[in-house]
HTML snippet that shows the backbone in 3Dmol.js (N, CA, C, O; Angstrom):
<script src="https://3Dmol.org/build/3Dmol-min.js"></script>
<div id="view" style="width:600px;height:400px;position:relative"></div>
<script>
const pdb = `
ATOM      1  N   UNK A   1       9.093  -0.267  31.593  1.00  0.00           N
ATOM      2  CA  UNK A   1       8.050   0.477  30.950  1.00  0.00           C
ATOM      3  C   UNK A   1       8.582   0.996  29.620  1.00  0.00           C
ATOM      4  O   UNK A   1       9.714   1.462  29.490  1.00  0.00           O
ATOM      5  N   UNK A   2       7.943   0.915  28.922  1.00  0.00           N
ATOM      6  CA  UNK A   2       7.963   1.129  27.275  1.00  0.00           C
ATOM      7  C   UNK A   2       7.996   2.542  27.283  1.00  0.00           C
ATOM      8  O   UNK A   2       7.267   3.047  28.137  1.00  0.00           O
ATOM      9  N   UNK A   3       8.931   3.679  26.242  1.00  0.00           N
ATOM     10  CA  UNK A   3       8.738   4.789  25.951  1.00  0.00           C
ATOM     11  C   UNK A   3       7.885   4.794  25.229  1.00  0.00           C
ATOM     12  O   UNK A   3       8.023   3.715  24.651  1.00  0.00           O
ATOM     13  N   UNK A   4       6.419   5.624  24.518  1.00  0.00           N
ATOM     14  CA  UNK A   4       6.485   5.788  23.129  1.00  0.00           C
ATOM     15  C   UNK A   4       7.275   6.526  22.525  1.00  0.00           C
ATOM     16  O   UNK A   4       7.749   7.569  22.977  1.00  0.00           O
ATOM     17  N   UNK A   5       7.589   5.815  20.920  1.00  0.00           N
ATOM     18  CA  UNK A   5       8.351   6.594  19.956  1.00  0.00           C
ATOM     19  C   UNK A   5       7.638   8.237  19.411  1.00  0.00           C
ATOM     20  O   UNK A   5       6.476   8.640  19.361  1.00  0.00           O
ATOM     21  N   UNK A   6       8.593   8.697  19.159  1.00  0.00           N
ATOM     22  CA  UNK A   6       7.904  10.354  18.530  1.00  0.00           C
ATOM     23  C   UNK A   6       8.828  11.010  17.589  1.00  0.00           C
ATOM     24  O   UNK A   6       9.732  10.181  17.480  1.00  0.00           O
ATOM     25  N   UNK A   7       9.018  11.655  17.115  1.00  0.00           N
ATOM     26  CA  UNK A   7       9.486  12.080  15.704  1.00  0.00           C
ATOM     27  C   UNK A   7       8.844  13.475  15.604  1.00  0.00           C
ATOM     28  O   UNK A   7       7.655  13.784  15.691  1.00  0.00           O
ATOM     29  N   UNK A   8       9.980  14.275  15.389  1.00  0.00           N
ATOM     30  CA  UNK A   8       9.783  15.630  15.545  1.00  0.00           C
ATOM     31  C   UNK A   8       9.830  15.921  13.917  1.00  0.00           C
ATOM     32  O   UNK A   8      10.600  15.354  13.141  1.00  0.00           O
ATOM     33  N   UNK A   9       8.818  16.952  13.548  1.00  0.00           N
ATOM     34  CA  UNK A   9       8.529  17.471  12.472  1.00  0.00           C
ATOM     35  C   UNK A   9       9.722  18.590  11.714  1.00  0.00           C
ATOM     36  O   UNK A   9      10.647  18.850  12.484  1.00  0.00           O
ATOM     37  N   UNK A  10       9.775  18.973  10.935  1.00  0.00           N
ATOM     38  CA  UNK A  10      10.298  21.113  10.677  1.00  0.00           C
ATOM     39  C   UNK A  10      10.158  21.578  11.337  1.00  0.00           C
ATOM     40  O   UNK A  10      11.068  22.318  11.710  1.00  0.00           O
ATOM     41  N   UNK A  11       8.964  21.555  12.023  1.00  0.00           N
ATOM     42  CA  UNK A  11       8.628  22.772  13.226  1.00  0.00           C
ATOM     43  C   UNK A  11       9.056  22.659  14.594  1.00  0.00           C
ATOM     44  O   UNK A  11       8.906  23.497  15.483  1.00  0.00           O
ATOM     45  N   UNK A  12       9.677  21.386  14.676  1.00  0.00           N
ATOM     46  CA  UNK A  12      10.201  20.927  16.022  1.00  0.00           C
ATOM     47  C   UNK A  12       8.580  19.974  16.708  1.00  0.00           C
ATOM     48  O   UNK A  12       8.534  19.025  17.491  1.00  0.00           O
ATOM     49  N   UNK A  13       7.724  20.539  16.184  1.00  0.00           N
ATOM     50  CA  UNK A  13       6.871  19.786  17.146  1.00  0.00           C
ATOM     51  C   UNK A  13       6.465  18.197  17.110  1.00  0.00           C
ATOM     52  O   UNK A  13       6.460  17.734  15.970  1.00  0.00           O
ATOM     53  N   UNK A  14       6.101  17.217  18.235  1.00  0.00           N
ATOM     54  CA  UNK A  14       6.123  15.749  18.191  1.00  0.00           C
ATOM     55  C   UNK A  14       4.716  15.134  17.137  1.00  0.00           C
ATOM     56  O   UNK A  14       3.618  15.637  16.900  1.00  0.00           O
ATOM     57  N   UNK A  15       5.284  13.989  16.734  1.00  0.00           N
ATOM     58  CA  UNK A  15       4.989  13.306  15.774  1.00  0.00           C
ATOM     59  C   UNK A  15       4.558  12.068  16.289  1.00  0.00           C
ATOM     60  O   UNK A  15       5.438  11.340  16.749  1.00  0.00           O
ATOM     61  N   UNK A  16       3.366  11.666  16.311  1.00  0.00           N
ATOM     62  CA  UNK A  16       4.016  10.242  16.961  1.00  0.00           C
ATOM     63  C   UNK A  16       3.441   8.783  15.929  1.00  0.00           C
ATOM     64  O   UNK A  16       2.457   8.497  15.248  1.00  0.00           O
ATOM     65  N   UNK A  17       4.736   8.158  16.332  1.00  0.00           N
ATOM     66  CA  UNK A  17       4.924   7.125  15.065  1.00  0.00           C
ATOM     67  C   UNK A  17       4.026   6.386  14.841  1.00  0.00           C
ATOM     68  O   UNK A  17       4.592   5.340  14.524  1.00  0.00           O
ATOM     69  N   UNK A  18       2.774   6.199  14.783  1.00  0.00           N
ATOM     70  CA  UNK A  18       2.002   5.482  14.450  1.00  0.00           C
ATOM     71  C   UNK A  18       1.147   6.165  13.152  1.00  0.00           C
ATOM     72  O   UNK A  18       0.447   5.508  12.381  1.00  0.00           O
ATOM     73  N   UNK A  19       1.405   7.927  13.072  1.00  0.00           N
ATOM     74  CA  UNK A  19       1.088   7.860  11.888  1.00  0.00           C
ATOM     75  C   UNK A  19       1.708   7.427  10.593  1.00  0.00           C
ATOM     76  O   UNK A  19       1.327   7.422   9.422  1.00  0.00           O
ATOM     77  N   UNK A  20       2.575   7.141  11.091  1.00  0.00           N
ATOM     78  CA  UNK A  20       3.342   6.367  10.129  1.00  0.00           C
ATOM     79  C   UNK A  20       2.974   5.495   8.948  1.00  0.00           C
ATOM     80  O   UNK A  20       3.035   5.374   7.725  1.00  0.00           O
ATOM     81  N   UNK A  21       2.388   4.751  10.536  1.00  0.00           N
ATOM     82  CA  UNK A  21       1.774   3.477   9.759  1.00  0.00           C
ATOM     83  C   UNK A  21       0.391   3.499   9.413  1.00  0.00           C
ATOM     84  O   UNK A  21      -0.004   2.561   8.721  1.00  0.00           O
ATOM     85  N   UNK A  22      -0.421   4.370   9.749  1.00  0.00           N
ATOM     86  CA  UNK A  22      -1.463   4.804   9.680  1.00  0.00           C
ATOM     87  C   UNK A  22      -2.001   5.031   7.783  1.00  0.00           C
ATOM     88  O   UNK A  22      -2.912   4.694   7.027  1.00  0.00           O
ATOM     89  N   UNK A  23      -0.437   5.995   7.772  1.00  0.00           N
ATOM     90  CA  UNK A  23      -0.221   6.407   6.021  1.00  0.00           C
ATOM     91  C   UNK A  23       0.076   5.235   5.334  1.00  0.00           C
ATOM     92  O   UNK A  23      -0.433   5.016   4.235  1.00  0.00           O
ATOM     93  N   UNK A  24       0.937   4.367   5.929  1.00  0.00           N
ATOM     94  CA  UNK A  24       1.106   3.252   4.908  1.00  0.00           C
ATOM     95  C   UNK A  24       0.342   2.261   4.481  1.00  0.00           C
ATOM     96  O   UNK A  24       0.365   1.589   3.450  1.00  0.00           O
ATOM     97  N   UNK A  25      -0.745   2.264   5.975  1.00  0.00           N
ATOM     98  CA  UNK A  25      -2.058   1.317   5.726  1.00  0.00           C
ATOM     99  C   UNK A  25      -2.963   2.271   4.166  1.00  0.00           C
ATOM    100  O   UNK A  25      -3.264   1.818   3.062  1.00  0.00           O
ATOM    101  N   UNK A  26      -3.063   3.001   4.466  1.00  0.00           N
ATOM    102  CA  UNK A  26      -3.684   4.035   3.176  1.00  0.00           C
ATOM    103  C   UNK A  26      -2.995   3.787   1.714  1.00  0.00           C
ATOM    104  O   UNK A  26      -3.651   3.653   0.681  1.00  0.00           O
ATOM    105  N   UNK A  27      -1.749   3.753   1.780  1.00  0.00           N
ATOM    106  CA  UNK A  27      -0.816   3.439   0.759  1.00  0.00           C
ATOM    107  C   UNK A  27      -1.555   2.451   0.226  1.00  0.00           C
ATOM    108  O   UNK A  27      -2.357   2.472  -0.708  1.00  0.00           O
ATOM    109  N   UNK A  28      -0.983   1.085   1.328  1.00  0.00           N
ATOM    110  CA  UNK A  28      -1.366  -0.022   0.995  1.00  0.00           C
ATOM    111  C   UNK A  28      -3.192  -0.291   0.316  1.00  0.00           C
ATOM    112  O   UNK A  28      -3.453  -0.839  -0.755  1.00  0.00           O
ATOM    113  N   UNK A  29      -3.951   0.133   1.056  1.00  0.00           N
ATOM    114  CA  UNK A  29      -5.327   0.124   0.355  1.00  0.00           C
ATOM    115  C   UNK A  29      -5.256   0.303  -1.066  1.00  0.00           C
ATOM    116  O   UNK A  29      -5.580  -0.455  -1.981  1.00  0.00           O
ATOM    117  N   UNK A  30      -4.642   1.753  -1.067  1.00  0.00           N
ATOM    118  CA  UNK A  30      -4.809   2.355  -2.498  1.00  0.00           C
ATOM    119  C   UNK A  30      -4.201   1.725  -3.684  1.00  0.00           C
ATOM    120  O   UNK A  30      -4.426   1.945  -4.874  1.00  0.00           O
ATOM    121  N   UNK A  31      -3.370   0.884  -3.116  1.00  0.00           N
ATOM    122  CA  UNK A  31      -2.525   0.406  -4.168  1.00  0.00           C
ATOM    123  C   UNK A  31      -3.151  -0.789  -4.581  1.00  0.00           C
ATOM    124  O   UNK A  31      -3.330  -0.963  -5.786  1.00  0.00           O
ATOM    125  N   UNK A  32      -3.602  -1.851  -3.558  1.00  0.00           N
ATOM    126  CA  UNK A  32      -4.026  -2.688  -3.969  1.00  0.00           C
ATOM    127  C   UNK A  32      -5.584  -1.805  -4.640  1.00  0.00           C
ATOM    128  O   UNK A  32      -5.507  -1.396  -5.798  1.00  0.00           O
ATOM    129  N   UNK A  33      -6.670  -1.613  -3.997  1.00  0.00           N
ATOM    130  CA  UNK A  33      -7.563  -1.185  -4.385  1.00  0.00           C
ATOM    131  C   UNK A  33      -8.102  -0.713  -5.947  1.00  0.00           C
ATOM    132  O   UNK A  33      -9.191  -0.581  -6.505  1.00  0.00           O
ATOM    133  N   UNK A  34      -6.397  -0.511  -6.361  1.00  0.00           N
ATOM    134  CA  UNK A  34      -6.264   0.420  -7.816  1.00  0.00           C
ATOM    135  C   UNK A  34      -5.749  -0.621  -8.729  1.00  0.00           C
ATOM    136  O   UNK A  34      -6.125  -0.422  -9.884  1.00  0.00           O
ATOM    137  N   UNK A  35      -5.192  -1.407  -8.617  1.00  0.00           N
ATOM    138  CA  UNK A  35      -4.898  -2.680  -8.879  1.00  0.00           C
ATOM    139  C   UNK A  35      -5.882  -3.394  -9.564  1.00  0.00           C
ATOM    140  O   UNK A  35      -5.954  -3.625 -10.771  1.00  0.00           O
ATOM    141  N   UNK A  36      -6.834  -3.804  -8.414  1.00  0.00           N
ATOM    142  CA  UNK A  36      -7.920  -4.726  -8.512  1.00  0.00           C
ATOM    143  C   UNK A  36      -8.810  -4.036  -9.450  1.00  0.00           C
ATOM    144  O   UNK A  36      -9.368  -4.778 -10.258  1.00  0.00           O
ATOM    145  N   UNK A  37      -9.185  -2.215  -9.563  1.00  0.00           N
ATOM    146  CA  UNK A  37     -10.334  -1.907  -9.936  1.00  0.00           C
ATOM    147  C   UNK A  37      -9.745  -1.893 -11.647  1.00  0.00           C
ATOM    148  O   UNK A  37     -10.423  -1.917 -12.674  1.00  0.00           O
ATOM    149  N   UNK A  38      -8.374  -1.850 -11.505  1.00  0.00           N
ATOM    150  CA  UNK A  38      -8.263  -1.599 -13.559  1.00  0.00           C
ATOM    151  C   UNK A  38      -8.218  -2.904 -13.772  1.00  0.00           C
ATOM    152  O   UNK A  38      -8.759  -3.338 -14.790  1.00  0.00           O
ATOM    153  N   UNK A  39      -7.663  -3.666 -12.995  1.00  0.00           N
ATOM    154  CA  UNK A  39      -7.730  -5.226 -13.394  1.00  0.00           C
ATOM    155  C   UNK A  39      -9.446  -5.846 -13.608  1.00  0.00           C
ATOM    156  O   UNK A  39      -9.583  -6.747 -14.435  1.00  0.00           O
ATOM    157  N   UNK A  40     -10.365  -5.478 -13.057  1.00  0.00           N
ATOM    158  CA  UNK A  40     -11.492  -5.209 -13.194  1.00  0.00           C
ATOM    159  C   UNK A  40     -12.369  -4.536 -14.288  1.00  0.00           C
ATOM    160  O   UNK A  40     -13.405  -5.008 -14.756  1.00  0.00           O
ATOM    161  N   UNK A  41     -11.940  -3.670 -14.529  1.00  0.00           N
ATOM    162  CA  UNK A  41     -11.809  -2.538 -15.731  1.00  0.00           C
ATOM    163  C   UNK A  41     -11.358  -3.161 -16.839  1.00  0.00           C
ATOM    164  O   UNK A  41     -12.222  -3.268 -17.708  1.00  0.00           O
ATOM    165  N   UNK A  42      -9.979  -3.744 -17.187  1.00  0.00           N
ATOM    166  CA  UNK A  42      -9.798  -4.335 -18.220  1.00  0.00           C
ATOM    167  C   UNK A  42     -10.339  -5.862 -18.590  1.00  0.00           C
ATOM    168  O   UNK A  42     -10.279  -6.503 -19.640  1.00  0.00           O
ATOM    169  N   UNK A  43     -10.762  -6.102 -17.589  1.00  0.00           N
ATOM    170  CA  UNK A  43     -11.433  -7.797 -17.943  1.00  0.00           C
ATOM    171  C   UNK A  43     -13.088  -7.184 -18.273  1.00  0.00           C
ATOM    172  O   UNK A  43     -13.899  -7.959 -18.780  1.00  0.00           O
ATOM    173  N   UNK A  44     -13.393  -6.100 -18.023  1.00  0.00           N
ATOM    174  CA  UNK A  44     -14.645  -5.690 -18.638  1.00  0.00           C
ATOM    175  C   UNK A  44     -14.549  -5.101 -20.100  1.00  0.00           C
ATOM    176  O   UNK A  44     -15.546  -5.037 -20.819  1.00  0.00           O
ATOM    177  N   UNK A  45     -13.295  -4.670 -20.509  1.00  0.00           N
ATOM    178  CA  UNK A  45     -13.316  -4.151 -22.065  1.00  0.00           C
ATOM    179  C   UNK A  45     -12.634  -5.680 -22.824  1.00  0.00           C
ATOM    180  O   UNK A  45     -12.203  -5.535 -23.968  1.00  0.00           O
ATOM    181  N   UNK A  46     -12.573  -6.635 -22.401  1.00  0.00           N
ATOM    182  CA  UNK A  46     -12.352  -7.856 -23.266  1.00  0.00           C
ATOM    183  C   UNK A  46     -13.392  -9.094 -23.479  1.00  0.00           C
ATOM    184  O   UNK A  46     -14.408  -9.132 -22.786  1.00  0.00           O
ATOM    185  N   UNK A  47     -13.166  -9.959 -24.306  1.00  0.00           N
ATOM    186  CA  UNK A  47     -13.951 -10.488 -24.174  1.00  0.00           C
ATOM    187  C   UNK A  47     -13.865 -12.230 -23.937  1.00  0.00           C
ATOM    188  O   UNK A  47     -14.341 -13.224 -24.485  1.00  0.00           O
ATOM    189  N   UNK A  48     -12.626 -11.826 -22.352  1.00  0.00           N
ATOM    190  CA  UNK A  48     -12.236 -13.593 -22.084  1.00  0.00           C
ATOM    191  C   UNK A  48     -13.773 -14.120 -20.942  1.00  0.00           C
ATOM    192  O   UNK A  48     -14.466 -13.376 -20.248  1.00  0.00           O
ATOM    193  N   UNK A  49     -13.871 -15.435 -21.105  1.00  0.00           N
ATOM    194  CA  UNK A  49     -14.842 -15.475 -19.467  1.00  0.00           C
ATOM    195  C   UNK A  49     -14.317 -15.715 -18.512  1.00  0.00           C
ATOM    196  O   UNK A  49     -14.873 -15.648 -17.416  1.00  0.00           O
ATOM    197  N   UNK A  50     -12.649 -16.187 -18.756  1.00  0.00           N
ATOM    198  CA  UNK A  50     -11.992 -16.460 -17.492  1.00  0.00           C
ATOM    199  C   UNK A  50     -11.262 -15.202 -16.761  1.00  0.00           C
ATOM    200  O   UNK A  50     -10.420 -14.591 -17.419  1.00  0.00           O
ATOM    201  N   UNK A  51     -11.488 -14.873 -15.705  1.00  0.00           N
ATOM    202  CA  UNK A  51     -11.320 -13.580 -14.989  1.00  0.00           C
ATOM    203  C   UNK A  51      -9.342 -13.214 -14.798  1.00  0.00           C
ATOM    204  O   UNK A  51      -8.604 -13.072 -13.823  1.00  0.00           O
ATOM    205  N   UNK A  52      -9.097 -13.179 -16.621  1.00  0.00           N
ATOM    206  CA  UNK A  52      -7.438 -13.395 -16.174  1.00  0.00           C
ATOM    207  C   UNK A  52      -6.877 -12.343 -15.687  1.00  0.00           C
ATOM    208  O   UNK A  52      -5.903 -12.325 -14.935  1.00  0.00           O
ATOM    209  N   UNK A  53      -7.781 -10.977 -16.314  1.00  0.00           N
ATOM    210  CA  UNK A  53      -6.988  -9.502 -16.353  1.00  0.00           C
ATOM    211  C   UNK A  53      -7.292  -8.696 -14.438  1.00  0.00           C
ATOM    212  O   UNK A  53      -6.629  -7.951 -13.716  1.00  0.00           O
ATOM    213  N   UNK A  54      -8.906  -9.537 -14.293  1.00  0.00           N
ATOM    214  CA  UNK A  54      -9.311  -8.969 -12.513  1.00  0.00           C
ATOM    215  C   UNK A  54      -8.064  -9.920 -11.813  1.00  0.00           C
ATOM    216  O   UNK A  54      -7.196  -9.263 -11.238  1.00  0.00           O
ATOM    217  N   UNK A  55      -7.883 -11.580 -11.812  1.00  0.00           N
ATOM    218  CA  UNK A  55      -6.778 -11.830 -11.531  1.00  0.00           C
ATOM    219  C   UNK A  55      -4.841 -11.163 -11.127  1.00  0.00           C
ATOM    220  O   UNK A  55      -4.205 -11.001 -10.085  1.00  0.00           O
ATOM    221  N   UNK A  56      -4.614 -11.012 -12.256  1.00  0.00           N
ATOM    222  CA  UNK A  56      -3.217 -10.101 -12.802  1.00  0.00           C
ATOM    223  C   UNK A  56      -3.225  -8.996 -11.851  1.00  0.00           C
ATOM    224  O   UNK A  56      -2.335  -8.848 -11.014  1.00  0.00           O
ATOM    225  N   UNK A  57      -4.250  -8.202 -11.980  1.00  0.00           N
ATOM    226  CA  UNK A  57      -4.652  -6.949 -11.284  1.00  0.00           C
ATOM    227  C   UNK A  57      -4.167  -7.097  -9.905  1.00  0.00           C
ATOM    228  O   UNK A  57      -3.135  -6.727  -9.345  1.00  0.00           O
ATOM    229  N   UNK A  58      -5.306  -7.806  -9.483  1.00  0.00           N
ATOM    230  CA  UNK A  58      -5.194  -8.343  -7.612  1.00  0.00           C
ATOM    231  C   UNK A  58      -3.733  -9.132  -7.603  1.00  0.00           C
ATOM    232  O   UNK A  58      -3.496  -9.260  -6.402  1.00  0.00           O
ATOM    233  N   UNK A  59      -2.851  -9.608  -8.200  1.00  0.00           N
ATOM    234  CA  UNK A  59      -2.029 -10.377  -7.507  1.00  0.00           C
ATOM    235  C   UNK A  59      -0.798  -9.859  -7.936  1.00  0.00           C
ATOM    236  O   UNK A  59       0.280 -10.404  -7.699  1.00  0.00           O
ATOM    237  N   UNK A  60      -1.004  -8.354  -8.843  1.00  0.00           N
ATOM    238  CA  UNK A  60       0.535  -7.511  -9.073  1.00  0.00           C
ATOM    239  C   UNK A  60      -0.020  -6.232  -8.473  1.00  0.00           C
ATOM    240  O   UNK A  60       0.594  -5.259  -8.912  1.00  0.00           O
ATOM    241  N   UNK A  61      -0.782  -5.980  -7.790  1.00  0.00           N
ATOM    242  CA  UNK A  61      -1.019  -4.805  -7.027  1.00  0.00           C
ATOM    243  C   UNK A  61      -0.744  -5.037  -5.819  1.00  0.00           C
ATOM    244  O   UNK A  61      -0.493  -4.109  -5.050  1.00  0.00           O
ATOM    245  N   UNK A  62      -0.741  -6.565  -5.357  1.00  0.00           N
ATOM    246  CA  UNK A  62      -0.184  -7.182  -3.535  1.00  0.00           C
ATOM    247  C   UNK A  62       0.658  -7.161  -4.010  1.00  0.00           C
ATOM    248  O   UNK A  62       1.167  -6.239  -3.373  1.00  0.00           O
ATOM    249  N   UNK A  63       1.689  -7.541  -5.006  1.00  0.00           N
ATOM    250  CA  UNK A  63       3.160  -7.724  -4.794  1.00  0.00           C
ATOM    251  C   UNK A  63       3.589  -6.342  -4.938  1.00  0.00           C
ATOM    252  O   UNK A  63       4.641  -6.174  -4.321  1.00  0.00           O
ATOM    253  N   UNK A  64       3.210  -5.374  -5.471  1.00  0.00           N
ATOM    254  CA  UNK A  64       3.667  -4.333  -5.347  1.00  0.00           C
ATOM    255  C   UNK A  64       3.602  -3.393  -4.104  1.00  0.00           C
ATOM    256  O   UNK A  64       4.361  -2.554  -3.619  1.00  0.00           O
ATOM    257  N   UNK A  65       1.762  -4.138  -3.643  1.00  0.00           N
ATOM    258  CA  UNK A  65       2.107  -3.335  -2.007  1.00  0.00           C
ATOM    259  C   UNK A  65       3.089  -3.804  -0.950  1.00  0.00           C
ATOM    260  O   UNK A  65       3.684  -3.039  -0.191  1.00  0.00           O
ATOM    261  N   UNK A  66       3.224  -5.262  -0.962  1.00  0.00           N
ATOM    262  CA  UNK A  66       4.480  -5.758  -0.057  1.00  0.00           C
ATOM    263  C   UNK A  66       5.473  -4.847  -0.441  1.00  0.00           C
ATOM    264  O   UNK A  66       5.747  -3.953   0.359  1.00  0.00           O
ATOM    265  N   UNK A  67       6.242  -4.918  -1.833  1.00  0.00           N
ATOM    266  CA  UNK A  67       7.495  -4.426  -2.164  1.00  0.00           C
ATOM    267  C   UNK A  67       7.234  -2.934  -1.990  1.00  0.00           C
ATOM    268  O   UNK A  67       8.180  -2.285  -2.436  1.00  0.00           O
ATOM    269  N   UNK A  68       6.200  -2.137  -1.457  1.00  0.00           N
ATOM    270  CA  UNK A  68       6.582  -0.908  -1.217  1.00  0.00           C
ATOM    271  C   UNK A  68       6.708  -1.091   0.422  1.00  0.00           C
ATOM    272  O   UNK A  68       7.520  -0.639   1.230  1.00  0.00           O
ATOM    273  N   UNK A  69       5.640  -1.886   0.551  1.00  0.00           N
ATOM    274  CA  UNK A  69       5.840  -1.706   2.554  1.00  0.00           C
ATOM    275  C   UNK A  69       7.066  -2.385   3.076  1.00  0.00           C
ATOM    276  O   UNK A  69       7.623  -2.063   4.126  1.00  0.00           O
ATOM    277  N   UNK A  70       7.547  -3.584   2.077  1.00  0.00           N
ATOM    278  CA  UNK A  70       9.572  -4.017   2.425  1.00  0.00           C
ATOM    279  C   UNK A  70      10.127  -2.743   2.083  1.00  0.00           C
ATOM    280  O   UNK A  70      10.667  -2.219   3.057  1.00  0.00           O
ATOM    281  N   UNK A  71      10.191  -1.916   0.797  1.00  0.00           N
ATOM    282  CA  UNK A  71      10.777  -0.559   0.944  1.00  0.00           C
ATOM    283  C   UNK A  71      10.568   0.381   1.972  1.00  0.00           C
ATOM    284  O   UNK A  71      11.373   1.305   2.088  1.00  0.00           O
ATOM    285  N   UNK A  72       9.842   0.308   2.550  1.00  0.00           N
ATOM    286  CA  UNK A  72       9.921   1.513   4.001  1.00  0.00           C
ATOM    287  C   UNK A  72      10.426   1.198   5.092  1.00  0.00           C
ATOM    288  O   UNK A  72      11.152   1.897   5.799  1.00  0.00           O
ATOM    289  N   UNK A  73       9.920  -0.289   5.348  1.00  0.00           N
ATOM    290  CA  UNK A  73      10.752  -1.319   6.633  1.00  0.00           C
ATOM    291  C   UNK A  73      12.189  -0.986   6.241  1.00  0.00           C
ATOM    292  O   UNK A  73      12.860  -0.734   7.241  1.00  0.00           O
ATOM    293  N   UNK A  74      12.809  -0.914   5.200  1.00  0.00           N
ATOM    294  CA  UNK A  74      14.143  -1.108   5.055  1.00  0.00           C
ATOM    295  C   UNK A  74      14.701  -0.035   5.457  1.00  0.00           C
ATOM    296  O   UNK A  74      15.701   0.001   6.174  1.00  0.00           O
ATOM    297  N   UNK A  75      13.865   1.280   4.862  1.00  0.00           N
ATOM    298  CA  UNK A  75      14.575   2.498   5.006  1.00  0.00           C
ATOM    299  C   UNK A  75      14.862   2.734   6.910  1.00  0.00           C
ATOM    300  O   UNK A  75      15.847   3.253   7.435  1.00  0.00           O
ATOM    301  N   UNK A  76      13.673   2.171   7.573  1.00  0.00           N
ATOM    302  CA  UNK A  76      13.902   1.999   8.763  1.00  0.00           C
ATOM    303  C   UNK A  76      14.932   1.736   9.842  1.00  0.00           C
ATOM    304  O   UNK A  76      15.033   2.179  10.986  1.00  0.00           O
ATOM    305  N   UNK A  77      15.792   0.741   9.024  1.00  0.00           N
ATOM    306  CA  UNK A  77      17.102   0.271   9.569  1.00  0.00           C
ATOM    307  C   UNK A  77      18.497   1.174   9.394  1.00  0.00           C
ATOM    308  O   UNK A  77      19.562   0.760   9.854  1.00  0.00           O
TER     309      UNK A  77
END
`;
const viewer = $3Dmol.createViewer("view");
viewer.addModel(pdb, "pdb");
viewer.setStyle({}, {cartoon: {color: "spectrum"}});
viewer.zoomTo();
viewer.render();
</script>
């Protein structure tokens, strides 16, 4: 039988690890989310028709959410 994990706060009281990930799913939204909307944003103040800047946006806002969610996995170890 499996323990669950828990993680005690400052206050001593239990934590349990899934908010963890709970926050990082949020991270992750926001990051991409913010990404996409200036990348969005800036392909609306130019005047290309090919969608390079909504592009750029969406695909350096995932690499940045991986490379923050590999930065927390790591700290993990």
């Amino acid at each position: 039988m499996k323990v669950k994990q828990s993680n005690k706060d400052s206050k001593g009281t239990q934590i349990p690890s899934w908010t963890k990930y709970m926050g990082l799913s949020f991270q992750l939204f926001t990051l991409i989310g913010g990404g996409t909307a200036l990348g969005w944003w800036l392909q609306q103040q130019s005047s290309l028709k090919f969608p390079l800047w909504l592009l750029l946006g969406c695909f350096a806002s995932v690499a940045l959410a991986f490379y923050s969610l590999w930065k927390s996995i790591q700290q993990e170890k």
